[in-house]
C-alpha positions as CSV (number, residue, x, y, z in Angstrom):
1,X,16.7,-11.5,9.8
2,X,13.9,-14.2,9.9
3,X,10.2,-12.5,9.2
4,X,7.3,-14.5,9.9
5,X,3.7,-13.1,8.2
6,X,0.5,-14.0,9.7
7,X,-2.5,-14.9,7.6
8,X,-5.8,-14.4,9.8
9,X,-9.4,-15.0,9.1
10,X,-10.5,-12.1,11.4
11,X,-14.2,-11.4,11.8
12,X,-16.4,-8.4,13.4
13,X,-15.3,-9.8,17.1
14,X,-12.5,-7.5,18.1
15,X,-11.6,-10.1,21.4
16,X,-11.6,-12.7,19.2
17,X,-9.3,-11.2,16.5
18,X,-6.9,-10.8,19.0
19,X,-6.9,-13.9,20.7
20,X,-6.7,-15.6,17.0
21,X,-3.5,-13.4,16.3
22,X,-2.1,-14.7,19.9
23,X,-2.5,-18.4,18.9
24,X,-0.8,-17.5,15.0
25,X,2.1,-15.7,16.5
26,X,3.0,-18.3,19.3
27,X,2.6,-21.0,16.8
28,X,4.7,-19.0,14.4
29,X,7.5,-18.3,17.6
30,X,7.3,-21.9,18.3
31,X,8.0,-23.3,14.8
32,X,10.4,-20.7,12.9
33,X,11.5,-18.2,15.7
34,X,11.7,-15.4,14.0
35,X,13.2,-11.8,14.4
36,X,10.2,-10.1,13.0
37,X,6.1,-11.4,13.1
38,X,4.0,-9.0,10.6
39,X,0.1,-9.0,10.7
40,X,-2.3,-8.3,7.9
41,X,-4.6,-5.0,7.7
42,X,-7.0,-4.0,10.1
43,X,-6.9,-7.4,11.8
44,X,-8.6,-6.2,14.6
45,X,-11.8,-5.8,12.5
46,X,-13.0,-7.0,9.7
47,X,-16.7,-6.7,8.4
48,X,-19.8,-5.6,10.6
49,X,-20.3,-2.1,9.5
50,X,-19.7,1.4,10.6
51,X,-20.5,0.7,13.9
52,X,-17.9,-2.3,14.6
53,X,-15.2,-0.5,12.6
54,X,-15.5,2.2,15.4
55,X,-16.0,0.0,18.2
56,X,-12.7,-1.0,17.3
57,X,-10.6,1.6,16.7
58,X,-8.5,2.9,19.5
59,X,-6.9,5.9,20.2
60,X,-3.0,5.8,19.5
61,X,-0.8,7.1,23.0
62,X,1.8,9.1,22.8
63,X,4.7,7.2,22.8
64,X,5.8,5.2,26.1
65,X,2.0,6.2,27.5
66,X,-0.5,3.3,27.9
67,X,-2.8,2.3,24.5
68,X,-5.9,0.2,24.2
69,X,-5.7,-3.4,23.7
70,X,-4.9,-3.7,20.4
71,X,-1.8,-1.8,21.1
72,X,-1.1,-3.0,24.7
73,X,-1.3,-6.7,22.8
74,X,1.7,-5.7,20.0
75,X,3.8,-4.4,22.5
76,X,3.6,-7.1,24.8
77,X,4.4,-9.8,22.0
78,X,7.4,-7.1,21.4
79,X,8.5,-7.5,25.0
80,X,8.0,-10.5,25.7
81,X,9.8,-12.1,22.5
82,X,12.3,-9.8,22.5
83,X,11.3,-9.4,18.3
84,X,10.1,-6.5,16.7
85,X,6.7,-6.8,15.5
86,X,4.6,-4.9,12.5
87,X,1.2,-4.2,13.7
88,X,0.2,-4.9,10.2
89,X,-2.2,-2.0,10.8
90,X,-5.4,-1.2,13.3
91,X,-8.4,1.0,12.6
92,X,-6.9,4.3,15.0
93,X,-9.8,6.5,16.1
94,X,-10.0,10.1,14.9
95,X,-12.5,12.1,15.5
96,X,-15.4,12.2,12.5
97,X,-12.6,10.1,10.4
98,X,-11.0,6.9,11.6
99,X,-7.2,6.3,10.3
100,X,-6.2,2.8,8.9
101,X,-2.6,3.1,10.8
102,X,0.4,0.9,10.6
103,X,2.5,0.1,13.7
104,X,6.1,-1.3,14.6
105,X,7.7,-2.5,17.7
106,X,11.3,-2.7,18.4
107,X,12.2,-5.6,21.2
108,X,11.8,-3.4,23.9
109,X,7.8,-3.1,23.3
110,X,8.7,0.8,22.6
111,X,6.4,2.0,19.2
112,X,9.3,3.2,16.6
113,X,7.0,3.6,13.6
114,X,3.2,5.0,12.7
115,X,2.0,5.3,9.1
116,X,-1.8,6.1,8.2
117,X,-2.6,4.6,4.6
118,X,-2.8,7.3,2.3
119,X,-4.7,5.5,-0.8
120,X,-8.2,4.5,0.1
121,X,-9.8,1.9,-1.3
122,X,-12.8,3.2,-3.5
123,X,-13.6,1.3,-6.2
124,X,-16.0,-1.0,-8.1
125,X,-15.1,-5.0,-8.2
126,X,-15.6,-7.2,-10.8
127,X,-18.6,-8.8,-9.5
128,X,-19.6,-5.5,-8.8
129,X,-19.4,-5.1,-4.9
130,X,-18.6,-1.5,-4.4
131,X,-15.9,0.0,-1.7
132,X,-15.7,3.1,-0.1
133,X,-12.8,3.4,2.6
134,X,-13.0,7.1,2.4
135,X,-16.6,7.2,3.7
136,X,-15.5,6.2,6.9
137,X,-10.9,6.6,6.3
138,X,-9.1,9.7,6.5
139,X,-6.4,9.3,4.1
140,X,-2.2,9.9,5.4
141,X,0.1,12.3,4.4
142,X,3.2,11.2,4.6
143,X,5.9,8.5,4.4
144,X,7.5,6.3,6.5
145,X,10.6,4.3,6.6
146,X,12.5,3.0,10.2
147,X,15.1,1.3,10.9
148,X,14.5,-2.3,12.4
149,X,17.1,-5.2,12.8
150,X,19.8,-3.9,10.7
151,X,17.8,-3.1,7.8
152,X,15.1,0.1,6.5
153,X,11.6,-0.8,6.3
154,X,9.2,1.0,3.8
155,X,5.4,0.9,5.9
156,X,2.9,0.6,3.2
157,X,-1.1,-0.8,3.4
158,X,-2.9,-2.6,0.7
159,X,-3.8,-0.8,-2.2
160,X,-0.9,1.1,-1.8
161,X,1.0,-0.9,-3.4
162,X,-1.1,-0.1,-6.9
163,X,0.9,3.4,-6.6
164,X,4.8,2.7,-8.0
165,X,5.6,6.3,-7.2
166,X,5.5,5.5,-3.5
167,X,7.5,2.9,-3.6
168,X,10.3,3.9,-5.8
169,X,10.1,7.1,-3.1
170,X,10.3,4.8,-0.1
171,X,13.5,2.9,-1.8
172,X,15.0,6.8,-2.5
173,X,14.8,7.0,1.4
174,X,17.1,3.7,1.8
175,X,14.5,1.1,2.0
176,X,16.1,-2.4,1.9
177,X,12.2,-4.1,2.6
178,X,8.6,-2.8,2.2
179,X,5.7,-3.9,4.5
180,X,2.4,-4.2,2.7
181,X,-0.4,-5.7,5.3
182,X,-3.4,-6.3,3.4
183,X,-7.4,-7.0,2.9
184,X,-7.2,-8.1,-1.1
185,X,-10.5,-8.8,-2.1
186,X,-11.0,-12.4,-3.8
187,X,-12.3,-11.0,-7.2
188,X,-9.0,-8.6,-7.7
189,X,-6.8,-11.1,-5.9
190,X,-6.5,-14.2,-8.1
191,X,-5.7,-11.9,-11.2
192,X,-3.4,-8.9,-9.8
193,X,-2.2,-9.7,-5.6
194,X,1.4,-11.3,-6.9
195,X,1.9,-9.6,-9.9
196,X,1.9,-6.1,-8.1
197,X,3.9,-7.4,-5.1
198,X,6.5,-8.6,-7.5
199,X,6.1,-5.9,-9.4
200,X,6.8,-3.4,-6.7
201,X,9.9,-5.9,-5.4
202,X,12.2,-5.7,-9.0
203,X,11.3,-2.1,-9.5
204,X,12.7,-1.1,-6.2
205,X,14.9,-3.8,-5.5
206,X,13.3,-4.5,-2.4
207,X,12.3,-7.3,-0.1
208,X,8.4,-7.4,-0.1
209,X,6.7,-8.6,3.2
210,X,3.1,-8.8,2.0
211,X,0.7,-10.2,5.5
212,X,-2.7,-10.7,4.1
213,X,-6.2,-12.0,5.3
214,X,-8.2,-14.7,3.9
215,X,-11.3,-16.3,4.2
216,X,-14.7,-15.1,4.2
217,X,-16.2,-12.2,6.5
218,X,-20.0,-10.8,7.2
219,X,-20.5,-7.0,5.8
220,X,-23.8,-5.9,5.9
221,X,-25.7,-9.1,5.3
222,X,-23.6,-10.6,2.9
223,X,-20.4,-12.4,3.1
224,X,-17.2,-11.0,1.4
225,X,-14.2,-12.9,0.2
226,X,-10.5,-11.8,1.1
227,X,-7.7,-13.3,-1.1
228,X,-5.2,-14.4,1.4
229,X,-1.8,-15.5,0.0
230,X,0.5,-14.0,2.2
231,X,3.8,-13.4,0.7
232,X,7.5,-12.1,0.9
233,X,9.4,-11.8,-2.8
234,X,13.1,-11.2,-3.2
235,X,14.4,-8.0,-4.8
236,X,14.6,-10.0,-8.0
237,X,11.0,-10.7,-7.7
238,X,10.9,-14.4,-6.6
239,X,8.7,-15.5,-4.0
240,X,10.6,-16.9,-1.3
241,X,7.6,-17.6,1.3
242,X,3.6,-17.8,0.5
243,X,0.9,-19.0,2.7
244,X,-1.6,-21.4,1.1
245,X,-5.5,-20.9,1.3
246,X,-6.2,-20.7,5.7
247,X,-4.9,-19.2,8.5
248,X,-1.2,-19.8,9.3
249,X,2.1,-18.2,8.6
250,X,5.3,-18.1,6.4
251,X,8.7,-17.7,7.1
252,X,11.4,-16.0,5.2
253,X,15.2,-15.2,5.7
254,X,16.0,-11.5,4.7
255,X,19.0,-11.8,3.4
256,X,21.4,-8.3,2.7
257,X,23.9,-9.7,0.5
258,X,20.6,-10.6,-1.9
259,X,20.2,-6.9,-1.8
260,X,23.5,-5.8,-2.7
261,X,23.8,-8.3,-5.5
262,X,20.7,-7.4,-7.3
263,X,21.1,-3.4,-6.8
264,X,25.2,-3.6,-7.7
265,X,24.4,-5.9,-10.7
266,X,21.5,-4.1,-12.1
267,X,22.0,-0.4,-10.5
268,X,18.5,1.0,-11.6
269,X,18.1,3.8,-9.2
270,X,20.9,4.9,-10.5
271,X,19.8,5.0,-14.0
272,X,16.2,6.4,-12.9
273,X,15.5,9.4,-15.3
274,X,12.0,9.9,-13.7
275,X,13.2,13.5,-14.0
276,X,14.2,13.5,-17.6
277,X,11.3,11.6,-18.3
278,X,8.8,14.6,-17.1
279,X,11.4,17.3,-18.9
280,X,10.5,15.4,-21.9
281,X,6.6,15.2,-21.5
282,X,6.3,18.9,-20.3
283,X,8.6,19.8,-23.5
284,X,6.2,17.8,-25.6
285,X,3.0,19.7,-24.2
286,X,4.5,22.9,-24.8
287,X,5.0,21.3,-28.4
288,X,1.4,20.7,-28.9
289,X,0.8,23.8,-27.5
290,X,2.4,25.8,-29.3
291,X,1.4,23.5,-32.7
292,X,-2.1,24.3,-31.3
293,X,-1.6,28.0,-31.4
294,X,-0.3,28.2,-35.1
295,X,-2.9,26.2,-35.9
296,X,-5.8,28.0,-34.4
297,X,-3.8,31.0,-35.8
298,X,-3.8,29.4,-39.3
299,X,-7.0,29.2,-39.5
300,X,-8.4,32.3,-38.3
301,X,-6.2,33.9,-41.3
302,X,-7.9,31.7,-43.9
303,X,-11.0,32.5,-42.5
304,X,-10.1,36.5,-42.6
305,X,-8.5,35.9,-46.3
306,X,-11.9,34.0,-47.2
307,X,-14.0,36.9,-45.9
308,X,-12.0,39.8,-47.5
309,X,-12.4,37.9,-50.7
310,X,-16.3,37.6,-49.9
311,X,-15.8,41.1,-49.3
312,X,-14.5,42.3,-52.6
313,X,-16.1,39.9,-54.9
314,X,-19.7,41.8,-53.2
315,X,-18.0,45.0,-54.1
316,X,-17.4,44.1,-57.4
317,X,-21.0,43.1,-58.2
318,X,-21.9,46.5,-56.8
319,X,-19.9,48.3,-59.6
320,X,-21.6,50.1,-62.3
C-alpha cells in the first residue's frame, strides 16, 4: 500500500486551507498515485484565535448523512480517487468545547473511523510561548484502530505520540501502522519530532505515518513557527519518506512482509512484562511501606524507653 502525507502551510482562512489541500493531493495523485493521502492536524485552521478556531469547526454527521465542507471535501477526494484518505484531523464543534477529531475514508467516500485527541497540548516552550488546547479542546476517551487496505491503522494526533502507553495499546489491538497528524511547534521540533516518531515505530513495531504542518502562522499578533518534516518510519525505526522544509508531500510503500520480519525476528510484544513490571513496583511500595511502619514504630519505642528512663531517674532524685 502506497501512503502519500501532505505537508501544508495552513493559515486562519478556512476556504483557503482547503483549496491548498486540493492542489497538494492532486499534485500528490498525479506524481505517486497512491492508495492512501494523510493530512496534518487541524489543517482546516491554524492560528487566528478563539473566534476562527470556531468558525471552523463543523459538526460531524452521522454516518452516510451530509457534513460541512471540510468533510464533504475528504469524502469527495475518497470517491472520486477511489483511495482512502486520513482526514489528518479537523476542529469538530461541540457545544462549549470543540474536539480536535481524526477522520478516515474508505474508497467509497463512506467515514470508517473518528478519533478525538485525548492529550491536549498544554505546556510551556522553550522560548517560552505558552499553549493551552484545553482552554478551548475537550479531550477523547477512547481508542481507535480500523481496518484500511489490508492492514490496521492506530489514529493518533500530535502530542499523542509523547504517551508510549497508547501506542503499545493500539499495537495490542493489531495495529500494523499508526497515523500521527500533527502541529509540532518549531522550538520542540528540531530536538524531539523524529526521535519520538521513531521511538514510537521500534517499540511497537509499527509503520509510523507522521503528516505535519510547516511554516509560519498569525496567533494573536504574533507569528508562530510549525516544524514541518513530515515523515513515515519503518517498524525498525528507519525513515523511509520525509518532506523537506515547504509545502509538498512524501510517498512511502507499506510494506507487510517488513512487518512480519521485524516482529517474528525480534517478538517484543511477546516478551512485554508491563504486567510483571507493575507487580514488582507495587511489591516494592508495600516494601517501603511496611519498612516505614517499623521504622515509625522503632522510634516511637525509643522515645517511650527514653521517657520511662526520664521518668525513673526523676523518681530517683525524689527519694529520701
Amino acid at each position: 500500500m502506497r501512503v502519500a502525507i501532505v505537508q501544508m502551510n495552513q493559515g486562519s482562512d478556512k476556504a483557503a486551507n482547503i483549496d491548498q489541500a486540493r492542489r497538494l493531493i492532486e499534485g500528490a495523485l498525479a506524481a505517486d498515485r497512491p492508495d492512501m493521502v494523510s493530512l496534518p492536524e487541524t489543517w482546516t485552521n491554524l492560528g487566528g484565535g478563539r473566534d476562527a478556531r470556531f468558525s471552523a469547526a463543523e459538526t460531524l454527521p452521522e454516518p452516510g448523512c451530509t457534513g460541512g465542507a471540510a468533510y464533504e471535501f475528504l469524502r469527495e477526494v475518497a470517491r472520486a480517487n477511489r483511495i482512502h484518505v486520513h482526514g489528518g484531523s479537523i476542529i469538530e464543534a461541540g457545544g462549549e468545547k470543540l474536539f480536535n477529531t481524526s477522520l478516515m475514508f474508505d474508497p467509497e467516500g463512506r467515514e470508517i473511523a473518528r478519533y478525538r485527541k485525548i492529550h491536549l497540548f498544554d505546556i510551556t516552550a522553550p522560548d517560552g510561548t505558552g499553549y493551552r488546547e484545553s482552554a478551548l479542546y475537550g479531550a477523547g476517551t477512547g481508542l481507535v484502530c480500523v481496518e484500511a487496505g489490508g492492514l490496521r491503522w492506530g489514529l493518533t494526533v500530535c502530542y499523542d505520540m509523547r504517551f508510549a502507553e497508547q501506542y503499545v495499546a493500539l499495537r495490542q489491538m493489531g495495529a500494523d501502522a499508526i497515523l500521527v497528524p500533527s502541529n509540532f511547534t518549531l522550538q520542540t521540533g528540531k530536538d524531539h519530532w523524529e526521535v519520538l516518531l521513531r521511538a514510537r515505530a521500534i517499540e511497537t513495531q509499527c509503520w509510523i505515518v507522521a503528516a505535519a504542518s510547516w511554516g509560519g502562522y498569525e496567533e494573536r499578533g504574533a507569528t508562530r513557527q510549525v516544524y514541518g518534516h513530515s515523515l513515515v518510519a519503518d517498524p525498525w525505526g528507519h525513515v523511509v519518506a520525509k518532506c523537506s522544509d515547504g509545502t509538498g508531500w512524501a510517498t512511502a510503500r507499506i510494506d507487510p512482509a517488513v512487518t512480519a520480519r521485524v516482529r517474528r525476528d525480534m517478538p517484543v510484544l511477546e516478551h512485554r512484562a508491563a504486567r510483571r513490571v507493575e507487580e514488582l513496583a507495587a511489591r516494592r511500595v508495600e516494601e517501603l511501606a511496611a519498612r516505614r511502619v517499623e521504622e515509625l514504630a522503632a522510634r516511637r519505642v525509643e522515645e517511650l524507653a527514653a521517657r520511662r528512663v526520664e521518668g525513673l531517674a526523676a523518681r530517683s532524685g525524689d527519694a529520701p
